[in-house]
SEROMI-184582 format. One record per residue (C-alpha): residue number from 0; residue in one letter; z, x, y. Coordinates in nm, 3 decimals. Each point is the difference from the previous one (the first is absolute). Layout:
REM residues N
<pt><i>NUM</i><aa>a</aa><c3>Z</c3><c1>X</c1><c2>Y</c2></pt>
...
//
This chain:
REM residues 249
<pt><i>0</i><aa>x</aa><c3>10.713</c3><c1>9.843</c1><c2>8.596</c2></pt>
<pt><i>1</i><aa>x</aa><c3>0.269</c3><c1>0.055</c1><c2>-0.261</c2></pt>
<pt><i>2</i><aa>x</aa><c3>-0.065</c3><c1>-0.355</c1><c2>-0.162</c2></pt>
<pt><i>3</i><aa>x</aa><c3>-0.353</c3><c1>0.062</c1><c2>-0.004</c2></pt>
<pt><i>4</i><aa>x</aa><c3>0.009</c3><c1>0.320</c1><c2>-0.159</c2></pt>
<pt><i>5</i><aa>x</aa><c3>0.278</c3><c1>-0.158</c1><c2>-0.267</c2></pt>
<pt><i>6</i><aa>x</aa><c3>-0.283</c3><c1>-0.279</c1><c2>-0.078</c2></pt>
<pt><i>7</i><aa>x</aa><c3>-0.295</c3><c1>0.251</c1><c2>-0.046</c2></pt>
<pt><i>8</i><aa>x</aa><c3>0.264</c3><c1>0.227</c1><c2>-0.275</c2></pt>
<pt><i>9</i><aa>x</aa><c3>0.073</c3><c1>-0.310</c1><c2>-0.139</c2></pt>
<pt><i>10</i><aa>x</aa><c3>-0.401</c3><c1>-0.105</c1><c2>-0.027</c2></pt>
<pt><i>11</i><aa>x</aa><c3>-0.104</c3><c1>0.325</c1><c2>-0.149</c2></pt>
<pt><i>12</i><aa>x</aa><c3>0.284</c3><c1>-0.016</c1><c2>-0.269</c2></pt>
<pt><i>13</i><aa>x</aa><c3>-0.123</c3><c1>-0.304</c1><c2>-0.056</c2></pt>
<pt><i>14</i><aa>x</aa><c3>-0.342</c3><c1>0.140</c1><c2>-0.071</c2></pt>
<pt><i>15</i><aa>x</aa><c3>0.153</c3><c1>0.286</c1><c2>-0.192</c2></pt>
<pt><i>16</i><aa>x</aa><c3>0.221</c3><c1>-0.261</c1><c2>-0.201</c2></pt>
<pt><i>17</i><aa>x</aa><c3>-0.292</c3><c1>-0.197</c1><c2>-0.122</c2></pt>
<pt><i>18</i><aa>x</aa><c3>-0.179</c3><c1>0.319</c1><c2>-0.160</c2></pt>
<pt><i>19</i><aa>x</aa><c3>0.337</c3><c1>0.057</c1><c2>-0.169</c2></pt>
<pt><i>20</i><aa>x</aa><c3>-0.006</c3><c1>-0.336</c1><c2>-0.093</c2></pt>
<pt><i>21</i><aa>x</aa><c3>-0.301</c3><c1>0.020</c1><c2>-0.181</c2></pt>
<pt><i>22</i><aa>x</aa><c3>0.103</c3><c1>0.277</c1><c2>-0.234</c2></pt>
<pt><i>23</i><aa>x</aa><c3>0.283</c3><c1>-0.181</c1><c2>-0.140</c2></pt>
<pt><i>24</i><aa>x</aa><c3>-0.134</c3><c1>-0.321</c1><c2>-0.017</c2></pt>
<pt><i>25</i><aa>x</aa><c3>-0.177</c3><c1>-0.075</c1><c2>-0.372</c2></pt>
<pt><i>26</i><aa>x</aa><c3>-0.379</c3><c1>-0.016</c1><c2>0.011</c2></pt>
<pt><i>27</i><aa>x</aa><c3>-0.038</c3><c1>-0.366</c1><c2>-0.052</c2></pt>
<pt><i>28</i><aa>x</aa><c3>0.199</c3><c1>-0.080</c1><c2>0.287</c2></pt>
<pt><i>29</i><aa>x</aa><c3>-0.294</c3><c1>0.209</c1><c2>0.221</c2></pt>
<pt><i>30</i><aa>x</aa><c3>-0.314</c3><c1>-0.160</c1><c2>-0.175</c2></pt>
<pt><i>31</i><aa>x</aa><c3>-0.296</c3><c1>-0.168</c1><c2>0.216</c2></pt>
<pt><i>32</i><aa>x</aa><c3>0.209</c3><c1>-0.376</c1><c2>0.017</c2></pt>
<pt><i>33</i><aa>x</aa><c3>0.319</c3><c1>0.169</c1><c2>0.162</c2></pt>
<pt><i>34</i><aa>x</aa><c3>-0.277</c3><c1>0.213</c1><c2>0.230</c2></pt>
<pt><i>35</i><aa>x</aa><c3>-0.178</c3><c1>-0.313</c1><c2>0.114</c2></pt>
<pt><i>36</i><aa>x</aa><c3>0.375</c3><c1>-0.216</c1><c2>0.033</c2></pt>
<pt><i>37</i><aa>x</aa><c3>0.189</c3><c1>0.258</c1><c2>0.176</c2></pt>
<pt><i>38</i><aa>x</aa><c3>-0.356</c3><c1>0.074</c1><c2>0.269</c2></pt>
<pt><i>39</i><aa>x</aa><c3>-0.034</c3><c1>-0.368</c1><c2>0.079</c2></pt>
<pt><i>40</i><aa>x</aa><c3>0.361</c3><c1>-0.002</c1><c2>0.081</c2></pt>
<pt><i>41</i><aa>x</aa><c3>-0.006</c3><c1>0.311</c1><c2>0.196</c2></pt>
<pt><i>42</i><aa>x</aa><c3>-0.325</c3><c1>-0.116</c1><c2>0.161</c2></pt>
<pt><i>43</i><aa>x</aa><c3>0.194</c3><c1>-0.300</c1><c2>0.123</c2></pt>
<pt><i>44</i><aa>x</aa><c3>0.337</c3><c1>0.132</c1><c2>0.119</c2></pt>
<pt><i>45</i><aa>x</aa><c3>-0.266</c3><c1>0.275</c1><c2>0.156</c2></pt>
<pt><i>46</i><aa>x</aa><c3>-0.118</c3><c1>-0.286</c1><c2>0.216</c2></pt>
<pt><i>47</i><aa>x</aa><c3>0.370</c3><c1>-0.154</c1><c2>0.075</c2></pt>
<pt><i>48</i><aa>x</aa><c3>0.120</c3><c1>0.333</c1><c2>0.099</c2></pt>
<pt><i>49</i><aa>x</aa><c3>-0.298</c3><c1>0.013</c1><c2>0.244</c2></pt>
<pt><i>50</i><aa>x</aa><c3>0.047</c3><c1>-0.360</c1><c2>0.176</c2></pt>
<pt><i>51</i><aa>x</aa><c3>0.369</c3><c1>0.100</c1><c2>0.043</c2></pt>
<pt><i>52</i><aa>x</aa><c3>-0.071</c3><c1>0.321</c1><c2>0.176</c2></pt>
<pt><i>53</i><aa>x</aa><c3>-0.259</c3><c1>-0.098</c1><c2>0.192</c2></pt>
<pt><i>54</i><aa>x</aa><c3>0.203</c3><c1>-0.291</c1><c2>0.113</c2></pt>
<pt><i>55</i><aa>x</aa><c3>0.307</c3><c1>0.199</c1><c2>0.018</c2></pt>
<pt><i>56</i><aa>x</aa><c3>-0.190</c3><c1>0.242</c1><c2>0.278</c2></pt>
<pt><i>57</i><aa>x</aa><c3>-0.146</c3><c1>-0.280</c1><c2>0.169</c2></pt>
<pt><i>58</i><aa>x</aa><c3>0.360</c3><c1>-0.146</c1><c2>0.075</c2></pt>
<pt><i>59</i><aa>x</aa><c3>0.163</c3><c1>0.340</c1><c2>0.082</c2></pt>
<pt><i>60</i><aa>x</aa><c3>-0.302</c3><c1>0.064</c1><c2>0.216</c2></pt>
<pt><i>61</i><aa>x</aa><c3>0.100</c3><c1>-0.337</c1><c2>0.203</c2></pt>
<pt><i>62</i><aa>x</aa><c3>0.326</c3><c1>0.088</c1><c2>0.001</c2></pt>
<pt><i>63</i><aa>x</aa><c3>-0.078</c3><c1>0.372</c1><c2>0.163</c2></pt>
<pt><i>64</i><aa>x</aa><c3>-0.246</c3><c1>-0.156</c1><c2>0.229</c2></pt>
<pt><i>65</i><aa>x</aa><c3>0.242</c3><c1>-0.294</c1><c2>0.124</c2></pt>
<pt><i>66</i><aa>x</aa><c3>0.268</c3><c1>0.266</c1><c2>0.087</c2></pt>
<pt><i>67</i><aa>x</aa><c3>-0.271</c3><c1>0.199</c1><c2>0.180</c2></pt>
<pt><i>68</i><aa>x</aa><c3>-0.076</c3><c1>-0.312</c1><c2>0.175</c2></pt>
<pt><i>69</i><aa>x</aa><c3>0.313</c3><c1>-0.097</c1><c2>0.111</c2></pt>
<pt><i>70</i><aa>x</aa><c3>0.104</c3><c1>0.370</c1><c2>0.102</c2></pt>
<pt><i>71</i><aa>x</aa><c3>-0.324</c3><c1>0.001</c1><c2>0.231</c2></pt>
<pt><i>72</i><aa>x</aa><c3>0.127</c3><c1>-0.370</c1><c2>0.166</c2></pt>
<pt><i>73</i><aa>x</aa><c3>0.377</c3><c1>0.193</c1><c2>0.078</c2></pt>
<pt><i>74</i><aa>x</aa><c3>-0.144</c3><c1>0.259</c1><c2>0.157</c2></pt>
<pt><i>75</i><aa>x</aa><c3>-0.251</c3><c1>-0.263</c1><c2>0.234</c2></pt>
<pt><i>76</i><aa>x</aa><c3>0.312</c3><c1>-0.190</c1><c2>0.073</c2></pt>
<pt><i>77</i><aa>x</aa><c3>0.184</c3><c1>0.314</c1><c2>0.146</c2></pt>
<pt><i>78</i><aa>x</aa><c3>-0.294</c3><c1>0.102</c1><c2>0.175</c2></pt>
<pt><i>79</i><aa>x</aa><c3>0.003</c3><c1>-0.381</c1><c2>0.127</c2></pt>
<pt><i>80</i><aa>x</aa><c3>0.339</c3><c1>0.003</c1><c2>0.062</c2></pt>
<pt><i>81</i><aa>x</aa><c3>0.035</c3><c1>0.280</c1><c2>0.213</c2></pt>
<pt><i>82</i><aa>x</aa><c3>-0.275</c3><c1>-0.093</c1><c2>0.208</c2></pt>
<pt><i>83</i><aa>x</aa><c3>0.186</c3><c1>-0.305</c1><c2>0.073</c2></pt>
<pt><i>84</i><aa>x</aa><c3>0.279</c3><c1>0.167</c1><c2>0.098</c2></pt>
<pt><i>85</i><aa>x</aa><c3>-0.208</c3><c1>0.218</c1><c2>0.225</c2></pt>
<pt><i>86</i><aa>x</aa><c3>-0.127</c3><c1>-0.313</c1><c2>0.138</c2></pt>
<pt><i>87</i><aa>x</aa><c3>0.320</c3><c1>-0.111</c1><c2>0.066</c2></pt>
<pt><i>88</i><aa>x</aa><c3>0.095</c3><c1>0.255</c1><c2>0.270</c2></pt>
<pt><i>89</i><aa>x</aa><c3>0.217</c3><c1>0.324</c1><c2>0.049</c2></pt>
<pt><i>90</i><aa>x</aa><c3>0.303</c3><c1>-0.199</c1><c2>-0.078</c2></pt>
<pt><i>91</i><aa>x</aa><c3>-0.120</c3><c1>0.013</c1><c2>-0.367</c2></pt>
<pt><i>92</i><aa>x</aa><c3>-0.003</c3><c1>0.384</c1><c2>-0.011</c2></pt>
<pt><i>93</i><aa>x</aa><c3>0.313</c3><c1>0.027</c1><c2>-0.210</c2></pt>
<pt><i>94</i><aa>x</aa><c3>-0.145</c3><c1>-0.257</c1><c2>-0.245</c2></pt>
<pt><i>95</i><aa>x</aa><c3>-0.264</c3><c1>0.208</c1><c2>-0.018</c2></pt>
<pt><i>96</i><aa>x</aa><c3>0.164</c3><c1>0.299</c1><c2>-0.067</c2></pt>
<pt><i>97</i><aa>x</aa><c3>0.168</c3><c1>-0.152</c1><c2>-0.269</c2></pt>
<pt><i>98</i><aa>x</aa><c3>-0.263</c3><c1>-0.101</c1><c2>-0.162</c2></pt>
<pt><i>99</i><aa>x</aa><c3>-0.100</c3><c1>0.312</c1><c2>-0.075</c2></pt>
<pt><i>100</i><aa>x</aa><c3>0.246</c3><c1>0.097</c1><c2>-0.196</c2></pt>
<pt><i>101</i><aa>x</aa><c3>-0.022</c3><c1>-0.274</c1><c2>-0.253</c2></pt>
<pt><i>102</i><aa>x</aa><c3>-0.321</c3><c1>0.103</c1><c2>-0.102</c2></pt>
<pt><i>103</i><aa>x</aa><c3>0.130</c3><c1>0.398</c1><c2>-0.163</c2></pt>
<pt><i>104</i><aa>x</aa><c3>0.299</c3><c1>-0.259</c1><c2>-0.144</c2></pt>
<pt><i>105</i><aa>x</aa><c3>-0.251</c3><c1>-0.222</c1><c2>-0.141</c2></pt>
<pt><i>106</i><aa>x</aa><c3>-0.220</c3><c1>0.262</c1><c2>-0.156</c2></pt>
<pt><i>107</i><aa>x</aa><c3>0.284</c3><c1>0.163</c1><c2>-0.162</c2></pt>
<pt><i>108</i><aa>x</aa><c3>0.160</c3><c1>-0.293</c1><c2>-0.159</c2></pt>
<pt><i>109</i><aa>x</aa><c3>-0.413</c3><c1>-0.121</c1><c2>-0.153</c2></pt>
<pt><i>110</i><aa>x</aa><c3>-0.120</c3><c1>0.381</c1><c2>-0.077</c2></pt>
<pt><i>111</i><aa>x</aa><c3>0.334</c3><c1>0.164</c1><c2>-0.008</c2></pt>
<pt><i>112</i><aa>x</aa><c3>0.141</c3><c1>0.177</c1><c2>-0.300</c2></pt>
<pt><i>113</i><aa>x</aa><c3>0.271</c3><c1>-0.221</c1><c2>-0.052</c2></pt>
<pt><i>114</i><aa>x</aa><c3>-0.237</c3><c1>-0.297</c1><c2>0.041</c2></pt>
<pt><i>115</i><aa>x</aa><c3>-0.041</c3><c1>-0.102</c1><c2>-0.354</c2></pt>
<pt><i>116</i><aa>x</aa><c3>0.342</c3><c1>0.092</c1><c2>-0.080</c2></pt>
<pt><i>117</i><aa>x</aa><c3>0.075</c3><c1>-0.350</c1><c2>0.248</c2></pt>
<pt><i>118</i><aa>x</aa><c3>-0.204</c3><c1>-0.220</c1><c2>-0.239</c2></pt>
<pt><i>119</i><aa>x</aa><c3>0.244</c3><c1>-0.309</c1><c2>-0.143</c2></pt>
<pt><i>120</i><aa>x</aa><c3>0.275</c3><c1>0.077</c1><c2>0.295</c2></pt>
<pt><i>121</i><aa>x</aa><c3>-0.030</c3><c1>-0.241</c1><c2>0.304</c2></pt>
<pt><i>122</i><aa>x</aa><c3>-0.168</c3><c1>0.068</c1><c2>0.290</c2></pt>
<pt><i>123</i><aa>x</aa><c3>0.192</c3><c1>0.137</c1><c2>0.314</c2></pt>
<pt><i>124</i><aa>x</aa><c3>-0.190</c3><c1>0.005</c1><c2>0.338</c2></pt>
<pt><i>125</i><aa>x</aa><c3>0.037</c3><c1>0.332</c1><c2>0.138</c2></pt>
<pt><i>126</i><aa>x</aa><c3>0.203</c3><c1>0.061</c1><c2>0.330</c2></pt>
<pt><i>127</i><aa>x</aa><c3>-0.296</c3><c1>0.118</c1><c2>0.176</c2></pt>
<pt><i>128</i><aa>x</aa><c3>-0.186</c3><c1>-0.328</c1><c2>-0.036</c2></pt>
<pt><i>129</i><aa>x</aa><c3>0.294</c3><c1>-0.217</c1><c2>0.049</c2></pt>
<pt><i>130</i><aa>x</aa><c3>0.066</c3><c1>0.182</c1><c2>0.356</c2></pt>
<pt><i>131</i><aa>x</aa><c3>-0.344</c3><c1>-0.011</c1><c2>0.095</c2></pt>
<pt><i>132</i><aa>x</aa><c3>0.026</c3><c1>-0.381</c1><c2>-0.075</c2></pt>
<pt><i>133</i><aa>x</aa><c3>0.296</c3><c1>-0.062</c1><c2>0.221</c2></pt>
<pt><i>134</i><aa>x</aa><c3>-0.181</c3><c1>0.214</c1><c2>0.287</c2></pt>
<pt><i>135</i><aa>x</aa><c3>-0.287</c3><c1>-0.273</c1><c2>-0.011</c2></pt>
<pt><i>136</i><aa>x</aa><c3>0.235</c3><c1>-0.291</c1><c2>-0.018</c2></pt>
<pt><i>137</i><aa>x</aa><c3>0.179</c3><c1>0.143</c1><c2>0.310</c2></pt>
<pt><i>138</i><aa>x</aa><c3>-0.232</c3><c1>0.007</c1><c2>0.198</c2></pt>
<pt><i>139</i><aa>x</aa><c3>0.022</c3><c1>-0.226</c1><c2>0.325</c2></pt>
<pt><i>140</i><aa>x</aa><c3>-0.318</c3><c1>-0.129</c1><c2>0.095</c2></pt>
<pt><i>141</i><aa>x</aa><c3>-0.028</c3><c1>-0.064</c1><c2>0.406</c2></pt>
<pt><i>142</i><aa>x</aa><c3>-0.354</c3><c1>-0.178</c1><c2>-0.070</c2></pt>
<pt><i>143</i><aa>x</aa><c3>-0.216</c3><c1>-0.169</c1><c2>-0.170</c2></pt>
<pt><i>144</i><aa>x</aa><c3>-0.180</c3><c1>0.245</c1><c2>-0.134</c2></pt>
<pt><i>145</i><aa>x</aa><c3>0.327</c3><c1>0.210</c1><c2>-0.066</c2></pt>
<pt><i>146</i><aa>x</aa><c3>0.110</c3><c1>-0.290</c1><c2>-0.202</c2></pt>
<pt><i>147</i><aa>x</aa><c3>-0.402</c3><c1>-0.059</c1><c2>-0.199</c2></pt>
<pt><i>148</i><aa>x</aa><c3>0.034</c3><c1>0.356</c1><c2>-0.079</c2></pt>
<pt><i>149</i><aa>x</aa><c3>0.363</c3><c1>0.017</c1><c2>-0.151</c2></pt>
<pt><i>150</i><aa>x</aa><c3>-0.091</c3><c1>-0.304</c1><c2>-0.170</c2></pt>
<pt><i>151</i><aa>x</aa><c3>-0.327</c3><c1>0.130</c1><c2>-0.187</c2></pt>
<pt><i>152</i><aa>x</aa><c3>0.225</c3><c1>0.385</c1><c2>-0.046</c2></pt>
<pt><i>153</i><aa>x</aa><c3>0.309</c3><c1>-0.223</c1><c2>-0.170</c2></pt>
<pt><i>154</i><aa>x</aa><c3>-0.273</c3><c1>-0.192</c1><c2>-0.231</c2></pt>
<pt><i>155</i><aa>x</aa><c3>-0.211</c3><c1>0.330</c1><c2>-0.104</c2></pt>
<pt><i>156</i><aa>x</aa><c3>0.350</c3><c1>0.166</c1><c2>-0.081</c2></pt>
<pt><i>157</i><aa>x</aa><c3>0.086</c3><c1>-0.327</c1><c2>-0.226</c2></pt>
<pt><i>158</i><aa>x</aa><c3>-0.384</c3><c1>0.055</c1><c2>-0.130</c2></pt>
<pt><i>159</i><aa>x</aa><c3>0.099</c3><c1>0.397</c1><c2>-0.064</c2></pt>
<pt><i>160</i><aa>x</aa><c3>0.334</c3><c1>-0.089</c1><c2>-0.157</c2></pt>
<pt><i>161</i><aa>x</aa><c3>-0.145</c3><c1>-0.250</c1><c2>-0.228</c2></pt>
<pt><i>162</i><aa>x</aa><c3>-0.297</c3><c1>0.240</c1><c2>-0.143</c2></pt>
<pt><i>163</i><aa>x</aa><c3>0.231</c3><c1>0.285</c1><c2>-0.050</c2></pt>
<pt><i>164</i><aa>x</aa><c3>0.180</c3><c1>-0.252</c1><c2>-0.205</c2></pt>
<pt><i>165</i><aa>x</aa><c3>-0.279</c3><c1>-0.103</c1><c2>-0.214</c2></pt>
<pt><i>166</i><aa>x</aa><c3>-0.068</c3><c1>0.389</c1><c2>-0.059</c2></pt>
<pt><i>167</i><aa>x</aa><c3>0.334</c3><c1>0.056</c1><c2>-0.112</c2></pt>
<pt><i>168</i><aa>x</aa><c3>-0.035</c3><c1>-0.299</c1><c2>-0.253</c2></pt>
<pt><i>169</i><aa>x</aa><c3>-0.353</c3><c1>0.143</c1><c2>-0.115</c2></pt>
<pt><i>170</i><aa>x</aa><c3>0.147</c3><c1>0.343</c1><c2>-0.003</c2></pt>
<pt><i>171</i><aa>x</aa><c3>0.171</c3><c1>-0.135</c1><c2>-0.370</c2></pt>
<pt><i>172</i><aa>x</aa><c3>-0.274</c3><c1>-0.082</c1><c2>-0.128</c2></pt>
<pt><i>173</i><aa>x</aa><c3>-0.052</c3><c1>0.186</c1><c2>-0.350</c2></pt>
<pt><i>174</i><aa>x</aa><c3>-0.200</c3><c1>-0.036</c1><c2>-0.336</c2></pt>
<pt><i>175</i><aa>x</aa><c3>0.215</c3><c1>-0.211</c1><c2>-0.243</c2></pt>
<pt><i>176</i><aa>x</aa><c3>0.117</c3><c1>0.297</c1><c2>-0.259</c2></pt>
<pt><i>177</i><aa>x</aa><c3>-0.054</c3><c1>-0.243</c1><c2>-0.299</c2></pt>
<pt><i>178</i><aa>x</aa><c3>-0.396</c3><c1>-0.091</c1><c2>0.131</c2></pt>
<pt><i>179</i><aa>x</aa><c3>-0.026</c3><c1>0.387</c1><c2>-0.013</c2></pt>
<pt><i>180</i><aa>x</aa><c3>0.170</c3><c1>0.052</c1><c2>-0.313</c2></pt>
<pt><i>181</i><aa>x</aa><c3>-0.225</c3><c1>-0.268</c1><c2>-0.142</c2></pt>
<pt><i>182</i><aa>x</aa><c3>-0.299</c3><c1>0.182</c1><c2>0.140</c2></pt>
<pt><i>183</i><aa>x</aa><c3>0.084</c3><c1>0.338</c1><c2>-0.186</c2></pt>
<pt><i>184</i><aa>x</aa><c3>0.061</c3><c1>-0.190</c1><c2>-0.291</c2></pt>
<pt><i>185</i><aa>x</aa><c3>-0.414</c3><c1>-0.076</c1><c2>-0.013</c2></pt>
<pt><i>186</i><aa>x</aa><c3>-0.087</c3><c1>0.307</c1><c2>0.107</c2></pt>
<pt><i>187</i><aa>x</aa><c3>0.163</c3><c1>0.161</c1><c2>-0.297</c2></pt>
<pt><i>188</i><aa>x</aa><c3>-0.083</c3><c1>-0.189</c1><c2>-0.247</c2></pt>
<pt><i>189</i><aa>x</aa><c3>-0.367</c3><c1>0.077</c1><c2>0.141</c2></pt>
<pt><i>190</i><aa>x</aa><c3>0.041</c3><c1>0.299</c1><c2>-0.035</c2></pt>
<pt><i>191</i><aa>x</aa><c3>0.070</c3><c1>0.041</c1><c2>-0.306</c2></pt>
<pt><i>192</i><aa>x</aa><c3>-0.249</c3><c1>-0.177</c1><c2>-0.118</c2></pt>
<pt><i>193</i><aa>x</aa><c3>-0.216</c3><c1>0.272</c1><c2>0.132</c2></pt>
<pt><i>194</i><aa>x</aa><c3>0.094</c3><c1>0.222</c1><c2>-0.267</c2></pt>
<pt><i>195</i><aa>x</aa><c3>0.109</c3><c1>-0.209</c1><c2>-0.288</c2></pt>
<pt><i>196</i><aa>x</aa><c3>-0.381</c3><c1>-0.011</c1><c2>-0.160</c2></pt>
<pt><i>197</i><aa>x</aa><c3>-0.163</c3><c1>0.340</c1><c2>0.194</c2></pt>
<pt><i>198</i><aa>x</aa><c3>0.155</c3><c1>0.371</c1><c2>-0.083</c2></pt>
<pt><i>199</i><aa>x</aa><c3>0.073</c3><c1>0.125</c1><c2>0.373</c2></pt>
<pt><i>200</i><aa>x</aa><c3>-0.177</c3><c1>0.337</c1><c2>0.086</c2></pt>
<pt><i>201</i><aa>x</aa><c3>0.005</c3><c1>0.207</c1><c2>0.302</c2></pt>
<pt><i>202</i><aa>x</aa><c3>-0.205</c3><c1>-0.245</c1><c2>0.192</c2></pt>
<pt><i>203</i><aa>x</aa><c3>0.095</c3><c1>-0.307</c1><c2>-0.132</c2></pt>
<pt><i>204</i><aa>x</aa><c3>0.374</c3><c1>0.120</c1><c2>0.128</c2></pt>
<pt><i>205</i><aa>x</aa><c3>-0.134</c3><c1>0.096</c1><c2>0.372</c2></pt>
<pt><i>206</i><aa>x</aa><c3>-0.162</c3><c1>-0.349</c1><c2>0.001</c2></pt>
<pt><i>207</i><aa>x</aa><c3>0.318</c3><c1>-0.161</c1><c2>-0.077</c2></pt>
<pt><i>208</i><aa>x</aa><c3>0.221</c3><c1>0.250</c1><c2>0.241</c2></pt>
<pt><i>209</i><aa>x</aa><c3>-0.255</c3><c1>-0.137</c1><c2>0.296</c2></pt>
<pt><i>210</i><aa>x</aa><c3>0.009</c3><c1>-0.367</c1><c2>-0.131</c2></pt>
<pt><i>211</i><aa>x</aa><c3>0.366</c3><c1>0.002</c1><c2>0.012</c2></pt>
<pt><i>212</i><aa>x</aa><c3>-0.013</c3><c1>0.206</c1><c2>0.310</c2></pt>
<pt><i>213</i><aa>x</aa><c3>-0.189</c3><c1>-0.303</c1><c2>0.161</c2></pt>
<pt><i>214</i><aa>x</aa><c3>0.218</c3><c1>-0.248</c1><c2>-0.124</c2></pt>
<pt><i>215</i><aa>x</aa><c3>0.262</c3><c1>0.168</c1><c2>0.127</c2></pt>
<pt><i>216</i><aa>x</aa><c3>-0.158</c3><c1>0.001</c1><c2>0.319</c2></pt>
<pt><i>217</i><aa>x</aa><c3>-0.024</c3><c1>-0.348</c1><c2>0.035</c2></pt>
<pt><i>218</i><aa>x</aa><c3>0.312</c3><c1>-0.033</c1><c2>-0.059</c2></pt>
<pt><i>219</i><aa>x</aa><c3>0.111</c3><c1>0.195</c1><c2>0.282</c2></pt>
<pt><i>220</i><aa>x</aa><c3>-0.194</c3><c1>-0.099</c1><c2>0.233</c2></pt>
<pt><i>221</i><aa>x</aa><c3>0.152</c3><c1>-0.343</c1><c2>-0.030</c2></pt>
<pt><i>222</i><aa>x</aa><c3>0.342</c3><c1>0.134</c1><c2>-0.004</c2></pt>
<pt><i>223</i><aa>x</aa><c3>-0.082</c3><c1>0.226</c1><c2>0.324</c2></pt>
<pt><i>224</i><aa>x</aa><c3>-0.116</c3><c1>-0.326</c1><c2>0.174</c2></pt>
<pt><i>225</i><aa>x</aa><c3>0.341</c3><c1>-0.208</c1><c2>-0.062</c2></pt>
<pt><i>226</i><aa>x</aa><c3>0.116</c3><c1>0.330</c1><c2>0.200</c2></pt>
<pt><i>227</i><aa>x</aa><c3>-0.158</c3><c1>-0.001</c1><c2>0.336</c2></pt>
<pt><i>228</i><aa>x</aa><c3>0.282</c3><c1>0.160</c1><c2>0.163</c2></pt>
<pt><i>229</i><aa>x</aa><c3>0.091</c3><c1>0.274</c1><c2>-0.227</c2></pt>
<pt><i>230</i><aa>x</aa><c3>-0.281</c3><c1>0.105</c1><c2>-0.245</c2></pt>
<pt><i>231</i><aa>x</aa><c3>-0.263</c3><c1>0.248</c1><c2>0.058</c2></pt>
<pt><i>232</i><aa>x</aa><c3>-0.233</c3><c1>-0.283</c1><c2>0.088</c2></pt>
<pt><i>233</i><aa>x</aa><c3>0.257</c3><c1>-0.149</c1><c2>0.295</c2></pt>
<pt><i>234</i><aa>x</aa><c3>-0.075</c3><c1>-0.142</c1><c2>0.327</c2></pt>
<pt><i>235</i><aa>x</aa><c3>-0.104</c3><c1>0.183</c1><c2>0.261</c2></pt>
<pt><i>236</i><aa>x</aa><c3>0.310</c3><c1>0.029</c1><c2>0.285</c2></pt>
<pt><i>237</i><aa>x</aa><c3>-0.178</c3><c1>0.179</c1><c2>0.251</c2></pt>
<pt><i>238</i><aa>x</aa><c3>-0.158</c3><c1>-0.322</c1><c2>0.201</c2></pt>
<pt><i>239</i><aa>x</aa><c3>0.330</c3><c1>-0.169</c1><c2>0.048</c2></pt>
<pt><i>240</i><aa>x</aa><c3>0.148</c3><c1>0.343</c1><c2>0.083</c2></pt>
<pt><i>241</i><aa>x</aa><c3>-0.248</c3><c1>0.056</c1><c2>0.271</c2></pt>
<pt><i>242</i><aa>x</aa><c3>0.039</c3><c1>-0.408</c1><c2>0.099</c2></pt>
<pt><i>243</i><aa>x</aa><c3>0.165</c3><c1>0.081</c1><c2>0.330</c2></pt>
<pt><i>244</i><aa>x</aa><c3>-0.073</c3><c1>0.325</c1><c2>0.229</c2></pt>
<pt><i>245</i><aa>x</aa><c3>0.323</c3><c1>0.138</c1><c2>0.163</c2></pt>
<pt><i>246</i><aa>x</aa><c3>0.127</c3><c1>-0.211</c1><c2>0.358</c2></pt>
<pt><i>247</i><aa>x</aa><c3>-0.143</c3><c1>0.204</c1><c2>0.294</c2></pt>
<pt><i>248</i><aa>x</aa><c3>0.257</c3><c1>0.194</c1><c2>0.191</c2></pt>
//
């Protein structure tokens, strides 16, 4: 929100910049030539900036989505996973139990406050999941379907493990600063292009305030999506919360 709001100041000076501009430049550097020269360019670095947004959305979007995605397959695989543990037998209660509490542990370190504060350091498997891994592996299977159903538990925990890993990867992600900086860059010099021929007056300003406004916009909407964890457009935590109801009595 901050960088967004920086970027729409910064477009609006811009704006305000090229109607000072045009009082101190002579008059033959503002006659019908420059006018045409300096609208063909902005007409063209009008359509670059558009491409690049709408491509830059399109790939945060993905992003977003593919963290959604991958979010929804944890929280099948616990559901999976304690079923076959269920399957299993009594014996796999304390499994069970543990299980449980990996899932508050889990949600804390994705969603947590001190989530994105963890970005660059390596990952460390909490002590809840590690336990509840060791309770599957000790089980003892006494049949044959004991031992399918440890078997398929031990491979959905892998599957688990390995997802959460590919989240915490993703969870880096970010929009290069020097692809935004770049990105600015056009949008000022667009708009002050808006005022270097045309004398701004009250509505000609509101128009640019809303322009920039929407520019802005885009802008964070792209940077809220490389933040599916922690920006006001995050992930929902509530289905993996709810994954598991509590172990009857």
């Amino acid at each position: 929100m901050t960088t967004s709001l920086i970027i729409c100041a910064l477009l609006i000076g811009g704006a305000l910049g090229g109607a000072l501009l045009r009082r101190l430049l002579p008059e033959q550097h503002l006659d019908q030539h420059t006018k045409d020269i300096v609208r063909l360019g902005s007409g063209l670095l009008a359509t670059i900036v558009g491409l690049v947004l709408g491509l830059m959305i399109s790939s945060a979007k993905t992003n977003f989505d593919t963290q959604r995605d991958e979010v929804r397959q944890l929280t099948a695989k616990f559901v999976m996973l304690d079923n076959f543990l269920d399957q299993y037998g009594p014996e796999a209660r304390p499994a069970r139990a543990s299980l449980r509490s990996v899932i508050p542990a889990l949600i804390e370190n994705m969603w947590g406050d001190d989530a994105t504060k963890s970005n660059g350091a390596p990952f460390v498997a909490t002590t809840f999941g590690e336990a509840a891994y060791r309770a599957i592996r000790a089980l003892s299977p006494a049949t044959e379907a004991q031992r399918f159903f440890q078997g398929q538990a031990i491979q959905t925990a892998n599957a688990i493990a390995q997802v959460r890993l590919v989240l915490y990867e993703q969870a880096g992600g970010r929009m290069p600063p020097l692809f935004l900086t770049v990105l600015v860059a056009w949008l000022f010099v667009l708009f002050v292009s808006f005022s270097l021929f045309s004398p701004i007056n009250p509505t000609a300003l509101a128009a640019i305030v809303i322009i920039a406004l929407s520019a802005s916009a885009a802008i964070f909407l792209i940077l809220e999506m490389y933040q599916p964890f922690s920006g006001v457009m995050r992930i929902d935590s509530e289905p993996l919360r709810q994954a598991l109801a509590p172990l009857a009595p």
